[in-house]
C-alpha positions in Angstrom: 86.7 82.2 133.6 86.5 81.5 129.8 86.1 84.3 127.3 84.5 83.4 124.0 85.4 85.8 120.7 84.1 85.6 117.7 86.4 86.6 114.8 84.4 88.1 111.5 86.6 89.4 108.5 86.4 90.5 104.7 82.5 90.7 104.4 83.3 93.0 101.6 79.7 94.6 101.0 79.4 95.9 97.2 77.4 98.2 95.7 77.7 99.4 92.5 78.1 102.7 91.2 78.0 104.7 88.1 78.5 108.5 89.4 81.8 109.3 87.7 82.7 111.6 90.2 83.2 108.2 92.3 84.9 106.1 89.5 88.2 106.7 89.5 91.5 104.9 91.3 91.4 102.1 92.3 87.5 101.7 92.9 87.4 101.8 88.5 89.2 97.9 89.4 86.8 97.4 91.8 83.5 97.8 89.9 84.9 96.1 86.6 85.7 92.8 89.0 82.4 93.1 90.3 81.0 92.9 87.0 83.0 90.2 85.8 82.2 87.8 88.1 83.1 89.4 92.5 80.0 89.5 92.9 78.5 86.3 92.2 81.4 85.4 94.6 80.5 87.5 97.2 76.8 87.1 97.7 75.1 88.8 100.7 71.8 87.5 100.2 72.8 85.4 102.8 74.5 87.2 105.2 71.8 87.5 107.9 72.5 83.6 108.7 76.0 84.9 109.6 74.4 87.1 111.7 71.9 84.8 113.6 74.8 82.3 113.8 77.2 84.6 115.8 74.1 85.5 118.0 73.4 82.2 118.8 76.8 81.7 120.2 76.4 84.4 122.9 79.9 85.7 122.3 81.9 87.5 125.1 83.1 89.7 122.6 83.4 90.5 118.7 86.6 91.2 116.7 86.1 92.4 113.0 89.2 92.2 111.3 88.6 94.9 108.1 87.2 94.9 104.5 84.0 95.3 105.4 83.6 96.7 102.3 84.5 96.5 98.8 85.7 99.8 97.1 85.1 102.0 100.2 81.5 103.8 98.8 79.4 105.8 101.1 76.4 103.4 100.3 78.6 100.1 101.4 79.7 101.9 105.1 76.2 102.1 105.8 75.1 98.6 103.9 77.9 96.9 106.4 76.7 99.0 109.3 72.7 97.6 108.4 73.8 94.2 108.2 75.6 94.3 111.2 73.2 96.0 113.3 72.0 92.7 115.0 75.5 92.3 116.7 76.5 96.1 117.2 74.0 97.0 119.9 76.4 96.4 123.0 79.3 98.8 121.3 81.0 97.5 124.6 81.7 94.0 123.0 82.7 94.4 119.7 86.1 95.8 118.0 87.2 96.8 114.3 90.0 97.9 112.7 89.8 98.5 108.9 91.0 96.7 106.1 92.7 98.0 102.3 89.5 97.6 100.9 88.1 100.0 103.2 91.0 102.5 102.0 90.3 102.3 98.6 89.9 105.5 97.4 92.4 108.2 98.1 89.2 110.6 99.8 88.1 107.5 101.6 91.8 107.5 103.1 91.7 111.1 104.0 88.6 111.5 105.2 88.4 108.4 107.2 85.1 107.5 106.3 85.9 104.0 108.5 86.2 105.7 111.5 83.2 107.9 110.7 81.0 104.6 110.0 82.4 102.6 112.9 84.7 104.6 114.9 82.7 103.5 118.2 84.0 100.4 118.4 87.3 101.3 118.3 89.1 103.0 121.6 90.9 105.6 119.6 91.0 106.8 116.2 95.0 106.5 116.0 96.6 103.5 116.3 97.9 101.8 118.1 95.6 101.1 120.8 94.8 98.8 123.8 91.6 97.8 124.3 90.8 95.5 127.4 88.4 92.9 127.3 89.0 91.7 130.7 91.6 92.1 133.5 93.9 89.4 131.7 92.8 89.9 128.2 93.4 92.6 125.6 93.4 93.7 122.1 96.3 95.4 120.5 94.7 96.9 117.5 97.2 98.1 114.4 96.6 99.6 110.8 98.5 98.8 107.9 96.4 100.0 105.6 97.2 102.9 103.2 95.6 104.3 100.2 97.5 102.9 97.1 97.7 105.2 93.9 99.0 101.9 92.0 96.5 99.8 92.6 98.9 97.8 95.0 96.9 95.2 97.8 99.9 95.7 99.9 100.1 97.3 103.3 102.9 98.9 105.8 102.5 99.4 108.8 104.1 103.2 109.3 107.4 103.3 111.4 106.0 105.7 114.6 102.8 102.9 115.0 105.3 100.1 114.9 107.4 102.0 117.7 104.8 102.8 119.9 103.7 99.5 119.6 106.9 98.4 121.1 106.2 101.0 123.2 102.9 99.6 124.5 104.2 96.2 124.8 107.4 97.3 126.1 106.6 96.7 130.3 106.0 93.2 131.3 104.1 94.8 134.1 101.7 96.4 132.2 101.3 93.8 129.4 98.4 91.8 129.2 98.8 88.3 130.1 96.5 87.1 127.3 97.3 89.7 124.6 95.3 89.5 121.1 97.0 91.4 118.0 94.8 92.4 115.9 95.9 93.9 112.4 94.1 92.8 108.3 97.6 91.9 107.4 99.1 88.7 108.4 102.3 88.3 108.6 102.4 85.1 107.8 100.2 82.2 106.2 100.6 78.4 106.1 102.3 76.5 103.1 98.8 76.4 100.8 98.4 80.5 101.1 102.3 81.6 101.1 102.2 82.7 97.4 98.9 84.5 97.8 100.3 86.6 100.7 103.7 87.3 98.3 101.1 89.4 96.0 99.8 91.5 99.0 102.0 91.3 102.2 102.9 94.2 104.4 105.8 95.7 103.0 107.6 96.1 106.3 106.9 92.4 107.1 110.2 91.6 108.5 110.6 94.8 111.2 106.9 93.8 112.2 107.8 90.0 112.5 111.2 90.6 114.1 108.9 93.0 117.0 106.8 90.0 117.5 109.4 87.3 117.5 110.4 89.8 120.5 107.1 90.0 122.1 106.2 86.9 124.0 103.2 84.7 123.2 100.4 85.8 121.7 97.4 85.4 119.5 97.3 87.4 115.9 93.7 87.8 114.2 94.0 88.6 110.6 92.5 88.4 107.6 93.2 89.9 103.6 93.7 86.2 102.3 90.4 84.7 102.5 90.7 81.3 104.0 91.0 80.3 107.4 93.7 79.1 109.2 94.6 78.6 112.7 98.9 77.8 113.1 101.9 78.5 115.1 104.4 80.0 112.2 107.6 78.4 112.3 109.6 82.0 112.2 107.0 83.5 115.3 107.2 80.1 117.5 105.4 82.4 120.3 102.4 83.3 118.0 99.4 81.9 117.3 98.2 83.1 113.9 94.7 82.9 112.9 92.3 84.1 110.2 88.6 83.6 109.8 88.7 83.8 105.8 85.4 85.5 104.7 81.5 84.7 105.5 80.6 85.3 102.4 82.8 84.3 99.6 81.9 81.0 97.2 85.3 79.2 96.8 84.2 76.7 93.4 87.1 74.6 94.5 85.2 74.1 97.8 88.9 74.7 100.2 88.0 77.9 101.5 84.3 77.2 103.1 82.4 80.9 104.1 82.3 81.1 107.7 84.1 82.6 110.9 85.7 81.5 114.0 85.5 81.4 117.3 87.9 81.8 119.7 87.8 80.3 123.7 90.4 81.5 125.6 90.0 79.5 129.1 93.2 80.5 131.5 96.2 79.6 129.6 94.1 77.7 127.2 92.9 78.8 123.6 90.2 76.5 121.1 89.8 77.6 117.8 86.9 76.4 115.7 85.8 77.5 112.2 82.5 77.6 111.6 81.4 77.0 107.9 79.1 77.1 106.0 78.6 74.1 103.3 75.8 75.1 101.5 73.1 74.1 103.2 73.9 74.0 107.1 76.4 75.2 109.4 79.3 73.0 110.4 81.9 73.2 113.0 85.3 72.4 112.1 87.9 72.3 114.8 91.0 74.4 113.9 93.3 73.7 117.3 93.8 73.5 121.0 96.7 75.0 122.2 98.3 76.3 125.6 99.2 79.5 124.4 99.8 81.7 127.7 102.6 80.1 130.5 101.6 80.1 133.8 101.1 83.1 135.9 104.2 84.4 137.4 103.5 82.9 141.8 103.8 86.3 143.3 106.0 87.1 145.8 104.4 89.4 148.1 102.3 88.5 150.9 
């Protein structure tokens, strides 16, 4: 039976603030982009079409890939949590993990004010985790992200989460036949994007990527570089890499259309569309079809 998931990412709800107690680290870079230009660039006014659009898709299940916010304020947990009400009632069906920008802050770090917006629709508060979406299909959720006192976009995924990782994925009995990896961070990006994802990689990138190389096929849902993408990276042949680029970000160059993706997984099957928006309507750009999953193993017991 086919399973349909939607994949949402970088939203990044802003609000604006002028309480100094809250102006300081890296959320002082946040508000000064805003006001020289993010926000025109990241306009929510429309964001309730998103909404309707994923709705009208009847998805199996909803993956949010991080950043829902901007600078990590109180005011944009609960902004992000409004907006997404619509598509949250059945906590059953939808997944997040976090993103940097939802780290900002050194308190919001700490405190995991994340977890405390949107911790239901995660398994577990400590990562890594398996979530199952169906007797074949799961979710490996991971978080990379850390609070940066140098106002660095990159991320690292810490040493004990990448080991019990392996770990989890270590028994081929116990692995998911369709497995879905879900972390902000790609680990890699096509040619166009490979610069971009210099600036703000995972620092660790090679000990995740040689784990993965390791792991056997499966699908990787990221976001943090706002364009989407769906492509087999030539140093992870087993991986499918994808990224939904953000619903609500105005590219001027008009490469990277607003939108999100959906994802039909049917047996060892996977489609990948991107749906965008151009302005005016919605349009559905295929992404690929790929056989991503071999063949079930004939058992050998009667």
């Amino acid at each position: 039976m086919a399973l349909r998931l939607v994949q949402l990412s970088d939203i990044h709800v802003w609000r604006y603030t002028w309480n100094a107690k809250r102006l300081f680290g890296l959320r002082i870079l946040g508000i000064t982009e805003l006001l020289m230009g993010r926000a025109r660039r990241f306009p929510l006014g429309r964001f309730g079409e998103v909404v309707d659009r994923v709705r009208s898709l009847a998805p199996d299940h909803i993956l949010i890939t991080g950043d829902l916010t901007t600078t990590a304020l109180p005011s944009e947990f609960q902004e992000a949590r409004r907006l997404l009400g619509p598509i949250l009632a059945d906590k059953s069906r939808v997944t997040m993990i976090p993103g940097n920008h939802d780290r900002t802050t050194r308190r919001s770090y700490l405190t995991r004010r994340f977890e405390a917006t949107f911790g239901e629709f995660m398994p577990s508060a400590n990562f890594p985790w398996l979530r199952w979406l169906d007797a074949e299909t799961a979710i490996l959720g991971l978080d990379a992200t850390r609070w940066h006192w140098h106002f660095s976009p990159r991320g690292y995924l810490p040493d004990a989460q990448l080991a019990a990782a392996r770990v989890l994925t270590s028994d081929p009995a116990t692995l998911p036949r369709r497995l879905i990896i879900a972390c902000h961070y790609p680990v890699a990006a096509p040619p166009l994007y490979r610069v971009e994802l210099a600036f703000k990689r995972l620092e660790n990138e090679p000990a995740v990527r040689a784990w993965l190389k390791e792991l056997g096929p499966h699908l990787y849902c990221c976001g943090h570089v706002h364009a989407p993408w769906a492509f087999r990276p030539p140093e992870i042949p087993n991986q499918l890499c994808v990224n939904s680029g953000s619903p609500t970000m105005i590219d001027p160059t008009g490469l990277r259309q607003p939108g999100f993706l959906e994802i039909v997984l049917d047996g060892i099957r996977v489609e990948v569309r991107h749906h965008a928006w151009t302005g005016s309507d919605w349009k559905v750009v295929p992404m690929t079809e790929d056989v991503l999953w071999p063949m079930a193993t004939p058992s050998l017991t009667a």
